[in-house]
C-alpha positions as CSV (number, residue, x, y, z in Angstrom):
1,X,-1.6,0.3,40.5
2,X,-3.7,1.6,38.1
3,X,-5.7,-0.9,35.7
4,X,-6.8,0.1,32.2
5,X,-7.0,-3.4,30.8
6,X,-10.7,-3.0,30.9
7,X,-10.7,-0.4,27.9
8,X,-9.7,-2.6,25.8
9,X,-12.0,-3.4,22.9
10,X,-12.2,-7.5,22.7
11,X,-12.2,-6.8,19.0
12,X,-8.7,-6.1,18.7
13,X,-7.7,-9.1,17.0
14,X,-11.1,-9.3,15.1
15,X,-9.7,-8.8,11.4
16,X,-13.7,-9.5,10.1
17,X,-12.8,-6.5,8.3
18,X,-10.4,-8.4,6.0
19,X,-11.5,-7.5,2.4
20,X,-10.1,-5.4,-0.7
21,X,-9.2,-2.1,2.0
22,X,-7.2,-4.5,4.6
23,X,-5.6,-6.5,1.7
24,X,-4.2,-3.7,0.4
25,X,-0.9,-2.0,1.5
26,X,-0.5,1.5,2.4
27,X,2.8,3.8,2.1
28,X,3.6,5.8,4.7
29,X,1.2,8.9,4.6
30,X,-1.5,6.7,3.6
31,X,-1.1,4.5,6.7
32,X,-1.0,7.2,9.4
33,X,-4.1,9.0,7.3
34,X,-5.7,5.9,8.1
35,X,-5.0,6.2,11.8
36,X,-6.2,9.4,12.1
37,X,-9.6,8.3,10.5
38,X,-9.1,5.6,13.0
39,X,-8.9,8.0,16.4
40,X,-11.7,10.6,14.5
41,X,-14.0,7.6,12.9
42,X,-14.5,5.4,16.2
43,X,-16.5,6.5,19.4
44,X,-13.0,5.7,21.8
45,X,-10.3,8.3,22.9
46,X,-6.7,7.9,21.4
47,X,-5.4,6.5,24.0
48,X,-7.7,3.7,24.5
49,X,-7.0,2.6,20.4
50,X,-3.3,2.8,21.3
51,X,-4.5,0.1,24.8
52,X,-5.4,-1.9,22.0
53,X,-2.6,-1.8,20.0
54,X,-0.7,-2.3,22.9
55,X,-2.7,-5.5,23.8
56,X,-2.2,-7.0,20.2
57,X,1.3,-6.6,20.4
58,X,1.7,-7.9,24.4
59,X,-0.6,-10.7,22.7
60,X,2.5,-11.9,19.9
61,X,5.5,-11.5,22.9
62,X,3.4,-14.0,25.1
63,X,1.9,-16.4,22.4
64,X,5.6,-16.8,20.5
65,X,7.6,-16.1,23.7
66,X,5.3,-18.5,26.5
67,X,8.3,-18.7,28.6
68,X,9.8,-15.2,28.9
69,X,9.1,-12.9,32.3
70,X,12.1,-10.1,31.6
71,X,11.0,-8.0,28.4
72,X,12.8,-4.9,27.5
73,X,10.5,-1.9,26.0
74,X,12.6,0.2,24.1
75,X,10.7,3.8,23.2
76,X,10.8,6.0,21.0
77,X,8.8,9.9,21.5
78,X,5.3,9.2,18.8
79,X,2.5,7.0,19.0
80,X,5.0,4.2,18.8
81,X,6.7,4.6,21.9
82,X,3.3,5.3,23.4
83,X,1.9,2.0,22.1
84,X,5.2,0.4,24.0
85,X,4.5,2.2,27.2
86,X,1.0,0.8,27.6
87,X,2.6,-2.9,26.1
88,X,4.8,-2.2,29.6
89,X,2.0,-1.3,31.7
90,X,-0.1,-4.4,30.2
91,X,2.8,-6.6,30.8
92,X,3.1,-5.3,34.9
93,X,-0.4,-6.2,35.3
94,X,0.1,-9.7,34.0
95,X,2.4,-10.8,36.3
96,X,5.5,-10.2,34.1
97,X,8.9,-8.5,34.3
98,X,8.8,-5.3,32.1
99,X,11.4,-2.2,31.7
100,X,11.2,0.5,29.3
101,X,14.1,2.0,28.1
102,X,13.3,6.1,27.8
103,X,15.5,7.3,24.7
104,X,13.7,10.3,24.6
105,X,13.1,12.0,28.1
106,X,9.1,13.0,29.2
107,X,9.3,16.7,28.8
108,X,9.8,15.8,24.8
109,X,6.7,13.9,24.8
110,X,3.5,14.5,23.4
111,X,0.0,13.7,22.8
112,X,-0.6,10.3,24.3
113,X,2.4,9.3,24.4
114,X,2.7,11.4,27.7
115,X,-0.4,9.4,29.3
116,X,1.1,6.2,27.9
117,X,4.2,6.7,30.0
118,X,2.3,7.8,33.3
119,X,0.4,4.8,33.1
120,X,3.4,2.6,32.9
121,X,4.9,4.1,35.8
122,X,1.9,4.2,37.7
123,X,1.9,0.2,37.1
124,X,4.8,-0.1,38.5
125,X,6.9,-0.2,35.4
126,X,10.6,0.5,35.7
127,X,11.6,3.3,33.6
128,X,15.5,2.7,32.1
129,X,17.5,6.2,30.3
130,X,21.2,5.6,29.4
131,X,22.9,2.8,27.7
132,X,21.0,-0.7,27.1
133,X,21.9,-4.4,28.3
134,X,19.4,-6.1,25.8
135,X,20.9,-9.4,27.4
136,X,19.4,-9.3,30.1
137,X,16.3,-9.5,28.8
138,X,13.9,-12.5,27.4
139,X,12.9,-10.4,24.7
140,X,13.0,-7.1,22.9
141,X,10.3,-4.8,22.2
142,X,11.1,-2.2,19.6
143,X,9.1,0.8,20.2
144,X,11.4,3.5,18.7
145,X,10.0,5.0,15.3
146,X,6.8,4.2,13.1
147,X,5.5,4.9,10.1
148,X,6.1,8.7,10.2
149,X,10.5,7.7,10.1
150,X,12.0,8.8,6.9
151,X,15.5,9.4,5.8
152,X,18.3,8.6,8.3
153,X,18.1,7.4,12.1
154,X,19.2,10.0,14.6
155,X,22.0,9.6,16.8
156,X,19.9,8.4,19.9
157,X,18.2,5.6,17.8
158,X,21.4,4.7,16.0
159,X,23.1,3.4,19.2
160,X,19.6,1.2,20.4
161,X,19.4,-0.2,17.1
162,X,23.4,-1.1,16.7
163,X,23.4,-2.9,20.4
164,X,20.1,-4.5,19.8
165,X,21.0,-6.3,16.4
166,X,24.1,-7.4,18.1
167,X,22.5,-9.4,20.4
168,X,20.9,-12.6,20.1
169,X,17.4,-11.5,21.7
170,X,14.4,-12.0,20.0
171,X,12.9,-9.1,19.0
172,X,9.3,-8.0,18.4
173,X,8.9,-4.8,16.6
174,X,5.4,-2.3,16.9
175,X,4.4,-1.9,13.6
176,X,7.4,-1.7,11.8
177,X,10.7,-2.5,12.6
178,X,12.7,1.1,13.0
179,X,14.5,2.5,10.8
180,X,12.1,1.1,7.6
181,X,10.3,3.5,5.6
182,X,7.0,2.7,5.6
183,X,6.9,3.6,1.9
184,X,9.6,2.1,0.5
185,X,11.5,-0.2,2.0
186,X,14.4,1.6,2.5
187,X,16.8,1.0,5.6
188,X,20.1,2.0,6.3
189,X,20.2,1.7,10.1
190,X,17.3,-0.7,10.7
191,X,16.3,-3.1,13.8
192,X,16.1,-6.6,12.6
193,X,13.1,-8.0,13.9
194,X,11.7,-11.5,14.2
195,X,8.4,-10.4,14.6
196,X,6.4,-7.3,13.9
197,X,2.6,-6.4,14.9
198,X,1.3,-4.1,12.7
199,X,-2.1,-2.1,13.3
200,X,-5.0,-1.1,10.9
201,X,-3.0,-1.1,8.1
202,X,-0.7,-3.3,6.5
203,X,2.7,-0.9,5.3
204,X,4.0,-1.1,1.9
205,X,7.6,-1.0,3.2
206,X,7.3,-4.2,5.0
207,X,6.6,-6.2,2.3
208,X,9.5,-5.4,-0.5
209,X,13.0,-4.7,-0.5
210,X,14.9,-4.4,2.8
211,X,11.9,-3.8,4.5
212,X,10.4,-7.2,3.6
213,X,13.7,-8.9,5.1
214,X,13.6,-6.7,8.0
215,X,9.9,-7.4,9.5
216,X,10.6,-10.9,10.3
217,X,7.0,-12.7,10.7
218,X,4.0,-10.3,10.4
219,X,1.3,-10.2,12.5
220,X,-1.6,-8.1,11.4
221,X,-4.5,-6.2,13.9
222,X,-7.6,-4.6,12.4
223,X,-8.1,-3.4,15.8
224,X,-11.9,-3.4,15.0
225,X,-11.7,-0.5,12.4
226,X,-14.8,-0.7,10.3
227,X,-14.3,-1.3,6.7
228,X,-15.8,1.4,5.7
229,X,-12.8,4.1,7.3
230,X,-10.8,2.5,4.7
231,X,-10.2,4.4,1.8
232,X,-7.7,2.7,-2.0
233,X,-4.4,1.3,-0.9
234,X,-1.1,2.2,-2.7
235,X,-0.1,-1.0,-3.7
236,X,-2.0,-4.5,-4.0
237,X,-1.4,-7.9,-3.4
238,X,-0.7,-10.3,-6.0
239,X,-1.1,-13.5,-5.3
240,X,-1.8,-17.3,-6.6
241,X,-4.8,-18.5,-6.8
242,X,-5.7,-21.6,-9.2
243,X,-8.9,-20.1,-9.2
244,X,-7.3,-17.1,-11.5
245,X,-6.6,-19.5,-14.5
246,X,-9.9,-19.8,-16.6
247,X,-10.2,-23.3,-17.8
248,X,-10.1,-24.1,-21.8
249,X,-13.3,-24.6,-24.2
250,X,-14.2,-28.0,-24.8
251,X,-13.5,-27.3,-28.1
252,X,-10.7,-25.3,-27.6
253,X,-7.5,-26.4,-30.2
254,X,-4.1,-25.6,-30.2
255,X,-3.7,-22.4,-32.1
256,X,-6.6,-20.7,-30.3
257,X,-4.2,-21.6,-26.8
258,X,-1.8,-19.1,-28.8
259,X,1.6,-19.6,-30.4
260,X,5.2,-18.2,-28.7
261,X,8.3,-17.6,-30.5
262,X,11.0,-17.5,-28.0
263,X,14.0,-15.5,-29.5
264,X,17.7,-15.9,-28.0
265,X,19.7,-19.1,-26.8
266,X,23.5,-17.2,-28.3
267,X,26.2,-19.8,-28.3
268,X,27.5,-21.8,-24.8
269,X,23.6,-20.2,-23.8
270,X,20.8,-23.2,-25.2
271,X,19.5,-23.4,-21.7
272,X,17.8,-20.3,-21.8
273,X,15.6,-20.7,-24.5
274,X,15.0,-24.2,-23.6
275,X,13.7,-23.4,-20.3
276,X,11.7,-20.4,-21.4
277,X,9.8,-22.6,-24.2
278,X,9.0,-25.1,-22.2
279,X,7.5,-23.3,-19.2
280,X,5.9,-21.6,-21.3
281,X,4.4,-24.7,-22.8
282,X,3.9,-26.2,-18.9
283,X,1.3,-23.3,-18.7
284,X,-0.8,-24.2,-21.2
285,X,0.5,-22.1,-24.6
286,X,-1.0,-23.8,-27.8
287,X,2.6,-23.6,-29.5
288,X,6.4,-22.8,-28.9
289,X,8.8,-22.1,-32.0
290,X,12.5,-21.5,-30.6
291,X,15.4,-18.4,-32.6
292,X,18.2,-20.0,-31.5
293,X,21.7,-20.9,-33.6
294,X,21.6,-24.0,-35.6
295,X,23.9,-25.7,-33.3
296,X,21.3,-25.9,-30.5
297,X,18.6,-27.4,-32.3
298,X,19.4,-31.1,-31.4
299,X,19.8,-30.6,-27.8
300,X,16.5,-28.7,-27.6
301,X,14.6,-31.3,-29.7
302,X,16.0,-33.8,-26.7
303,X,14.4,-31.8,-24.2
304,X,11.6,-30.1,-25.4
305,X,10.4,-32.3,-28.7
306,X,6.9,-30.2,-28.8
307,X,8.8,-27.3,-29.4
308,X,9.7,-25.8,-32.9
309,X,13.2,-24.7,-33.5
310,X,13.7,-22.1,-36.5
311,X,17.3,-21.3,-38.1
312,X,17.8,-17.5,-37.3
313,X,20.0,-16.6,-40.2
314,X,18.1,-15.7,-43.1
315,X,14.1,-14.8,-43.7
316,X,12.7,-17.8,-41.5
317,X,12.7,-15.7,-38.5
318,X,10.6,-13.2,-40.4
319,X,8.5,-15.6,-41.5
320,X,7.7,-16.8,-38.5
321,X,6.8,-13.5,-36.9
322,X,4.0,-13.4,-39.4
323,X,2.3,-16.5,-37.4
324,X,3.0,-16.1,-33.7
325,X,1.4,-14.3,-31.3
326,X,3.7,-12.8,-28.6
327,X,7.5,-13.0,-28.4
328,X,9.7,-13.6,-25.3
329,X,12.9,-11.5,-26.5
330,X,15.8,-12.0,-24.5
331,X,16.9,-15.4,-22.8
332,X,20.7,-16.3,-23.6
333,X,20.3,-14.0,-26.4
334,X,23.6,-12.0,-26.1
335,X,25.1,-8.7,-26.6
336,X,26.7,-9.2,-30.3
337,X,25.1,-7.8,-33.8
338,X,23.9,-11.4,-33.8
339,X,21.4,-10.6,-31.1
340,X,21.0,-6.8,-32.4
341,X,19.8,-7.8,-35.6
342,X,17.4,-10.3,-33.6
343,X,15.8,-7.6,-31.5
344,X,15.5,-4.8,-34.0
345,X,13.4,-7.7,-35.9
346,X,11.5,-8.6,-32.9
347,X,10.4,-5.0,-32.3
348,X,9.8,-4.0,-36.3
349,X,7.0,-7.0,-35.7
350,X,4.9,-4.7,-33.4
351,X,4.2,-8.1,-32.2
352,X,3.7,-8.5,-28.5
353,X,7.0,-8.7,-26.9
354,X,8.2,-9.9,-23.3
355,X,11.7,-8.5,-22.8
356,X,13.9,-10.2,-20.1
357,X,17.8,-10.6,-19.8
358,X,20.2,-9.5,-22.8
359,X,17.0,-8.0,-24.3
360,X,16.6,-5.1,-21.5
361,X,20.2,-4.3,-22.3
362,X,18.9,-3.5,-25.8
363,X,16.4,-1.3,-24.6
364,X,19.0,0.5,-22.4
365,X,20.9,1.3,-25.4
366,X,17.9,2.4,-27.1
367,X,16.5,4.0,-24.7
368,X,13.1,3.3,-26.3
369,X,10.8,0.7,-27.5
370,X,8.9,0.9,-30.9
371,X,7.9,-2.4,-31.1
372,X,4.6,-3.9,-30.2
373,X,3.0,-4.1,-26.9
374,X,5.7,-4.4,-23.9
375,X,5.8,-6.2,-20.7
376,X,9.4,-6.1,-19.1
377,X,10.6,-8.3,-16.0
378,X,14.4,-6.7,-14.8
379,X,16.4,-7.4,-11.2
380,X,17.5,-4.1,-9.7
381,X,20.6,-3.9,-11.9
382,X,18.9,-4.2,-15.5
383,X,16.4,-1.3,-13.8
384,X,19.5,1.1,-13.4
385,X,20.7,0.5,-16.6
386,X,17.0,1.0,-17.9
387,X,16.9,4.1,-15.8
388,X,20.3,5.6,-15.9
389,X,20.6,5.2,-12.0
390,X,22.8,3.1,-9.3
391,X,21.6,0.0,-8.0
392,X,20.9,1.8,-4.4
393,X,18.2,4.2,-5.8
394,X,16.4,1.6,-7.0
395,X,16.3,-0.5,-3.9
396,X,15.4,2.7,-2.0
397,X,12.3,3.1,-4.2
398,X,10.9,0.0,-5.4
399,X,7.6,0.9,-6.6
400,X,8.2,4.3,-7.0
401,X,10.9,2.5,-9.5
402,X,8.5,0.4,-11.6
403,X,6.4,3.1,-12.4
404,X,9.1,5.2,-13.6
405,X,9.9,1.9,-15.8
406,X,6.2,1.9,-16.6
407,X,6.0,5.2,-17.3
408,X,9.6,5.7,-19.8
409,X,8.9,2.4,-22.0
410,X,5.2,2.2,-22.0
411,X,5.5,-1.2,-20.5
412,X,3.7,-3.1,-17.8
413,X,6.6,-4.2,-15.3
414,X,8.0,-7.0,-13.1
415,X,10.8,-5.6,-11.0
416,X,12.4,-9.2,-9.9
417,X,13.5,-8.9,-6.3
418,X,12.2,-9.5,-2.5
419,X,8.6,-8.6,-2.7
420,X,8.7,-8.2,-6.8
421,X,6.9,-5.2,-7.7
422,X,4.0,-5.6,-10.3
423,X,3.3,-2.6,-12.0
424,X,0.0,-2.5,-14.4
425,X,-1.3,-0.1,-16.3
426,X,-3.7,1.1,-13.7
427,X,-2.2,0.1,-10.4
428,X,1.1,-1.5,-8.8
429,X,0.7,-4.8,-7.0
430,X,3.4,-6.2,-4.5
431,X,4.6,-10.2,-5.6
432,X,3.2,-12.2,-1.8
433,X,5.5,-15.4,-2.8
434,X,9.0,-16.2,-3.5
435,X,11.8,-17.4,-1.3
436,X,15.9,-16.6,-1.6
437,X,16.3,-20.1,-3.2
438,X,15.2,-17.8,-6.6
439,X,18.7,-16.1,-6.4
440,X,20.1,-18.7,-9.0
441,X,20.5,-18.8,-12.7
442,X,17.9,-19.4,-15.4
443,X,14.5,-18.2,-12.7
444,X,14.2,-15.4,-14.9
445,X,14.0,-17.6,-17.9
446,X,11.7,-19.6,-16.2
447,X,9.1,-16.5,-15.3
448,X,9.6,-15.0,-18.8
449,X,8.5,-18.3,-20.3
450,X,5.7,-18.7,-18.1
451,X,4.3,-15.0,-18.7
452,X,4.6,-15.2,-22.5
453,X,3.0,-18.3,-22.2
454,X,0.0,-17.0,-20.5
455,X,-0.2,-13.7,-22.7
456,X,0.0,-15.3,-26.0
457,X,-3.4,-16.9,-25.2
458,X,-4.7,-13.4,-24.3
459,X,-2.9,-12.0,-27.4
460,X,-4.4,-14.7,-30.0
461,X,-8.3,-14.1,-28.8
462,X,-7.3,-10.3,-29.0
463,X,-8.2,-10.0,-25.2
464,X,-8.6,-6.8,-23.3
465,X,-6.3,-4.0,-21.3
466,X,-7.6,-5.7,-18.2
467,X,-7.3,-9.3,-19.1
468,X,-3.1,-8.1,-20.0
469,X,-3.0,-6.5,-16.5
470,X,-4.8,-9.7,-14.8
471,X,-2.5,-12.1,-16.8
472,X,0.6,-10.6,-16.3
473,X,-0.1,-10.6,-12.8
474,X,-1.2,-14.1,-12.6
475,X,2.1,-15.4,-14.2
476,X,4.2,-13.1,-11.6
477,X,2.2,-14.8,-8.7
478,X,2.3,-18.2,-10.5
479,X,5.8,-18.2,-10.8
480,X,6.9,-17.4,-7.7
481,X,4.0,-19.6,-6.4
482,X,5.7,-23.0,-7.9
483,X,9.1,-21.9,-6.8
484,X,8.0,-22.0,-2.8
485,X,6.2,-25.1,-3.7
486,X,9.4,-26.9,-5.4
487,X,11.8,-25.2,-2.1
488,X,8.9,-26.5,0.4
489,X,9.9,-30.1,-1.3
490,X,13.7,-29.8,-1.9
491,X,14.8,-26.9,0.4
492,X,15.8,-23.7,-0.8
493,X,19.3,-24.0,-1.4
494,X,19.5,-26.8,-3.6
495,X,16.4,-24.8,-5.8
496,X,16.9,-24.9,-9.5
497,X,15.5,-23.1,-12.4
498,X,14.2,-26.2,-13.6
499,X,12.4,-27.6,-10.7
500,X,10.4,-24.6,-10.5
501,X,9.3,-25.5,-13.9
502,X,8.1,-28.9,-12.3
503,X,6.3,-27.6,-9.9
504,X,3.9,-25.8,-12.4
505,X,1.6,-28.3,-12.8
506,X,1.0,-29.6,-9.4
507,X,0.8,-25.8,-8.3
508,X,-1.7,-24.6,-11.3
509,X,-3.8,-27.8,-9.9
510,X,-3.9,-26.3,-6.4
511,X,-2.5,-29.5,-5.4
């Protein structure tokens, strides 16, 4: 039997080089340009930084599956099958019961793939080619395609992947789950894993779209990679931290904390606004003034006295665009000239405008904004009416997405969804929080609201580029923050719109 467990670095679950580089996440080309600088950068051969990948991985099957012996290693023809080969081998030595399914036969190997696979037979390793039985397994290891898969799974792959996601065996995928593009997301045919290991670099297509609901729980392996081999990620994380909301002057009065005007609430839709003006308020905003028709203004009143309401029809709306600071444009505001002749007011202003719900449909007519300063928040369907595209294309290209929605309407961009995509004016950020439990009316209310109430402060003291990009980013995070916080409490399928609004407080204490 031959042993190689001795080449293994004992730093290969040393992430000490956790920082900006590892924190970020890298597409596709980015991630395997990082593993080359990876087998080039470290004093080790290839094959002993894939021993180590194969040791983090063998490390996640035996620590979340303590009682299986029979694991099934299903490979591939890259770097990922060869990482699975060596799992095998790893797994031999330890006393357990591995096989390794060979989709692709030896002669079509290459690199070190080839010496994974002689090493696993070597250990003794039964080698499986032909159809699959994943139940007779404890557990699945899903060594088939890496970072390097784009596009559609090939025949060979198509039937692994079908017959595994049948069954009910756990499965642990090596760096991503196949069939995910590492850049975006995208899956058609696509193993469902329950965990994934993933080495040196954490990929941007795990953590939004299908991709994040794919990957099951992630485990992440620096495999002792020095931080300086690490060069800008694609995307960032954006994340809560109470630490990211300065605290107010002692002396600090109400319209210094900014002033919000909160335009829509059409009839049968007062909830909107309501919920919009009063996060907005629950995030510390100096003022709120609601637009809304006349035969809301009572029931608002009743559940949000510190707000203003203002009668729509006539010059008071203008008026009060004189005095505010930032608008949110959009929540229950409708699709009739009523809520036309709103927006075209709004964006005559040049005031600062968030634009959510019946408001991006405006700008889809449009097809431009002249109007003030923009930030936009839309799901995947406002984005293809923004765009002029199907739903599908901008699920198979999140990010790339945003930025064209960044790029059209000079706008800084939320695109709502599993891993939200945050798209600045200088860099894109991926949303870490959030739970299905959002799926459910008035959220988007909620997160408009709690945006414009953050922004209006930045607005009034005239603050900077940056402090828009860092406060637009803290509301995303914050948001999505107090929703896990109020599910965590509730559960996620009872979640409302209003409970996340709740949980602001408690979450912008840390508590």
């Amino acid at each position: 039997m031959c042993s190689f467990t001795g080449q293994v670095n004992e730093q290969i679950n040393d992430i000490s080089t956790s920082g900006d580089p590892i924190e970020g996440l890298y597409d596709g080309p980015a991630s395997q340009a990082l593993d080359d600088a990876a087998r080039v950068g470290l004093p080790i051969a290839g094959i002993d930084l894939m021993a180590r990948a194969a040791r983090a991985a063998l490390d996640v099957v035996v620590s979340e599956y303590p009682q299986a012996t029979r694991i099934l290693v299903v490979c591939g023809k890259g770097n990922n099958a060869g990482d699975g080969y060596l799992l095998a081998a790893l797994a031999r030595e330890q006393g357990l019961e591995p096989s390794a399914l060979a989709l692709i036969p030896v002669a079509e190997l290459q690199g070190d793939a080839v010496v994974a696979q002689k090493r696993a037979r070597d250990a003794g390793v039964v080698i499986l080619v032909g159809d699959l039985d994943p139940t007779a397994y404890d557990v699945v290891v899903d060594a088939m395609l890496g970072t390097g898969f784009k596009g559609e799974v090939r025949p060979v792959y198509l039937g692994a992947i079908e017959q595994i996601n049948a069954c009910r065996v756990p499965v642990v995928s090596i760096d991503i789950p196949s069939g995910v593009d590492a850049s975006t997301g995208r899956a058609g045919a696509a193993i469902q894993a329950d965990h994934t290991v993933t080495f040196i670099s954490q990929k941007l297509g795990t953590a939004t779209g299908s991709g994040k609901s794919l990957t099951g729980q992630m485990h992440f392996a620096g495999l002792g990679i020095p931080k300086g081999l690490y060069f800008a990620p694609s995307a960032y994380p954006c994340r809560w931290d109470a630490s990211r909301l300065g605290s107010a002057a002692d002396n600090a009065y109400k319209h210094e904390q900014g002033h919000v005007l909160v335009v829509g609430g059409d009839l049968g839709m007062p909830g909107a606004v309501a919920m919009a003006g009063e996060a907005a308020l629950r995030v510390g905003v100096g003022m709120v003034s609601i637009a809304t028709r006349t035969e809301h203004s009572a029931a608002l009143v009743a559940r949000i006295p510190e707000a203003m309401t203002i009668d729509p029809d006539g010059s008071a709306v203008e008026a009060k665009l004189e005095q505010i600071d930032l608008v949110v444009l959009g929540p229950g505001l409708g699709r009739g000239m009523w809520a036309k002749s709103l927006y075209d007011l709004v964006e005559a202003s040049g005031k600062p405008t968030v634009l959510d719900a019946d408001g991006l449909y405006w700008l889809a007519q449009a097809q431009a904004w002249r109007g003030g300063r923009l930030f936009v928040t839309p799901h995947s369907a406002e984005a293809a009416r923004l765009l002029g595209v199907a739903v599908d294309e901008i699920e198979n290209d999140r990010v790339g997405s945003a930025s064209e929605l960044g790029k059209r309407f000079h706008a800084r961009v939320n695109l709502k969804g599993p891993g939200s995509i945050v798209r600045l004016s200088d860099r894109v950020e991926v949303c870490k929080h959030g739970n299905p439990g959002m799926a459910t009316a008035g959220m988007g209310d909620v997160l408009s609201g709690v945006i414009g109430g953050l922004l209006a402060t930045a607005a009034r003291q005239a603050g900077s580029e940056e402090v828009f990009d860092s406060l637009f980013s803290v509301g995303v995070a914050l948001h999505s923050a107090a929703a896990d916080k109020a599910a965590a409490r509730i559960g996620m399928r009872s979640l409302l719109a209003t409970d996340v609004i709740r949980a602001l407080p408690r979450t912008i204490r840390g508590d």
